[in-house]
N, C-alpha and C positions, 0 to 999 in steps of 0.2 A: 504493500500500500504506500500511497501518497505521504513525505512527511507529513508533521501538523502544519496548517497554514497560521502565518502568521497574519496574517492579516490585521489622421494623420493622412496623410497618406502615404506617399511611397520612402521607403526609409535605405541610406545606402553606409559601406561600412563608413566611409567618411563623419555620416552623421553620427552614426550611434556613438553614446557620449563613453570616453575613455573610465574603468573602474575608481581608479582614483578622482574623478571627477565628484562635485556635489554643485544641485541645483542654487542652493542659498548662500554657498561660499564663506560660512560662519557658523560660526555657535548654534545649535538650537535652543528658540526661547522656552522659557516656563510655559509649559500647556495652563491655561487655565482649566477652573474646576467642570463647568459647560462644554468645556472644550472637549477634554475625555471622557465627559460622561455623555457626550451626544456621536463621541466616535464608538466608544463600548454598547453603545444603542442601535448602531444601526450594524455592528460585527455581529451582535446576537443574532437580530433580525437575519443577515445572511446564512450565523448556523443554524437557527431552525428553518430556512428552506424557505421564508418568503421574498421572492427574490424582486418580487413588485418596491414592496415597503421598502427593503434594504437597499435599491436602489434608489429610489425614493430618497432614501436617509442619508447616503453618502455624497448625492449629489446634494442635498441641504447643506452638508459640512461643507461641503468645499464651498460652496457660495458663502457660508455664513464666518467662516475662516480661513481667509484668503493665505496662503505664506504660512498655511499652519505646517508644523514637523511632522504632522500623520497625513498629509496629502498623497506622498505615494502610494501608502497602505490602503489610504482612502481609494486612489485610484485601481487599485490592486481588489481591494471590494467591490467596487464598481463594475469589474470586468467579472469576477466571478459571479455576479450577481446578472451581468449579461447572457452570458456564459450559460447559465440554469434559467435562461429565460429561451435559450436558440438564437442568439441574437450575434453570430461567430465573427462577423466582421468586426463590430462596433464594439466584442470585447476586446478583440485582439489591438484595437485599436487603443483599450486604457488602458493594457496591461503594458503595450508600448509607452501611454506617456507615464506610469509609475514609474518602468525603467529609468526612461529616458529621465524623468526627476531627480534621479537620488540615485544611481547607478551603484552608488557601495553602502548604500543601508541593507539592515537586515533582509527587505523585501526584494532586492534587486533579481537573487536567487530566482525564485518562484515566480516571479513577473515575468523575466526571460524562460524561463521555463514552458510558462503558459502560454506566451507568445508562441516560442517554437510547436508547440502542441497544436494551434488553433488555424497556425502558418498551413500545416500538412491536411488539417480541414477543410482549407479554402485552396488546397488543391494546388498549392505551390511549395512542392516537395523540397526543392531543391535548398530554397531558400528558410523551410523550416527546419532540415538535418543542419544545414550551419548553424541556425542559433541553436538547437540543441547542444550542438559545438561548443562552440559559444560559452554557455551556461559552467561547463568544466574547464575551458580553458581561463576564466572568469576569478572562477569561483572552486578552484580545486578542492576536492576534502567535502565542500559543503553538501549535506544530505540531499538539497535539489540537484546537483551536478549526476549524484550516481543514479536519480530519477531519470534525468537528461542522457546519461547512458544509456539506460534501459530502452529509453522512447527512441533515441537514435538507431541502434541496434535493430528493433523494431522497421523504422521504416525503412536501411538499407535493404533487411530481408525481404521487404516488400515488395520492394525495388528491381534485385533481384529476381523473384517471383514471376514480377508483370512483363520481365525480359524471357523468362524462359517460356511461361505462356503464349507470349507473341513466337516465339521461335519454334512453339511447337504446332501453332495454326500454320504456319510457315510451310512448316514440313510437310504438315497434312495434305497443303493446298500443293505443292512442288515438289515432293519427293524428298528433296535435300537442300537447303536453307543458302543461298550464297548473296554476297554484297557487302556492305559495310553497314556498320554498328557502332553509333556514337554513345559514348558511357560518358555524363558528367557526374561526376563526385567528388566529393571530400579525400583528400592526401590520405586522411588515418582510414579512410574505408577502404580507397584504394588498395594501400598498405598491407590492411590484417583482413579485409575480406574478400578482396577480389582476387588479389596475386594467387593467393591459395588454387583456386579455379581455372585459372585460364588455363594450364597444362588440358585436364580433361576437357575443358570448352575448345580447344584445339583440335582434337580426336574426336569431339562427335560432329564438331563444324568446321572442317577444312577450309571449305570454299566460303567464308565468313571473316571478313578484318575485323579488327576492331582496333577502334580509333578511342580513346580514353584521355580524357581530360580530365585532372585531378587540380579542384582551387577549393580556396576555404574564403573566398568572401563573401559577402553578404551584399544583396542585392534586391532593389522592390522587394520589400520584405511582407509588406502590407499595401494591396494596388488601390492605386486611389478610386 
């Protein structure tokens, strides 16, 4: 399972802001007493599942606390609350600007995390396994990193999967598969998942190139 949560448009690696980065560039102030007890109001409301209200709530907070220090987690609620609504573009969209707020607070983790998860929902793979990336290269150690493994893992095998699938309608249709075969991925997938394969991918597809391009940047993350 999920650790605990703590709780735009197109995005490229250029933008996305460096870890050491911080939105406010100082201190965080004293929360006032309203202040946390209208942020811990509307976290409830998301852990019991109403994700009308809780959304509701969190966008309250941020209008009603502008510059507050719980704005990314706010935004971080926000998106989960989207999230459990079906509403997969316009999360991924808050979970991007938590990130992008506060890039090395607690929530940075699990916002990037979410994003990458929500990236591969909206059917833009490529750019969801990098920020899964991302999340560990980020965030080494941290409990959402080895989640972001798991998820990453996941969609290369998918990946995978929907290539061998096509090559075997291929086959069906022509007997024996031949032509060129463009593979974008990630270096570390490259690396530890694909090199393994190709020997045998050689022997059952002769007449089959493959053209392989290995990069790890981030690109249209989120289309507008």
């Amino acid at each position: 399972g999920a650790p605990a949560s703590g709780t735009g448009s197109g995005i490229s690696q250029s933008t996305l802001p460096a870890t050491g980065d911080t939105a406010s560039g100082g201190t965080d102030p004293q929360l006032a007493v309203s202040e946390e007890a209208d942020f811990q109001s509307a976290s409830d409301l998301l852990e019991n599942g109403d994700y009308s209200a809780a959304l509701s709530a969190f966008e309250t907070f941020k209008a009603s606390y502008p510059g507050s220090p719980l704005t990314p987690e706010a935004d971080l609620g926000r998106g989960r609350a989207l999230e459990g609504h079906g509403d997969i573009k316009s999360a991924a969209r808050a979970y991007l600007d938590a990130f992008s707020a506060a890039p090395s607070e607690d929530s940075a983790p699990e916002s990037l995390y979410r994003l990458g998860l929500l990236l591969g929902q909206l059917g833009q793979q490529n750019e969801s396994c990098v920020t899964l990336s991302e999340v560990s290269n980020r965030f080494p150690g941290d409990p959402w990193a080895t989640e972001a493994g798991t998820a990453l893992a996941g969609q290369v095998a998918r990946g995978f999967s929907t290539i061998e699938d096509a090559l075997t309608t291929l086959t069906r249709a022509r007997g024996q598969p031949m032509g060129r075969l463009r593979i974008n991925t990630l270096r570390d997938a490259a690396r530890h998942l694909l090199t393994p394969v190709l020997p045998r991918y050689a022997r059952a597809y002769p007449d089959m190139h493959l053209d392989i391009h290995a990069d790890d940047r981030i690109v249209d993350m989120v289309a507008g």
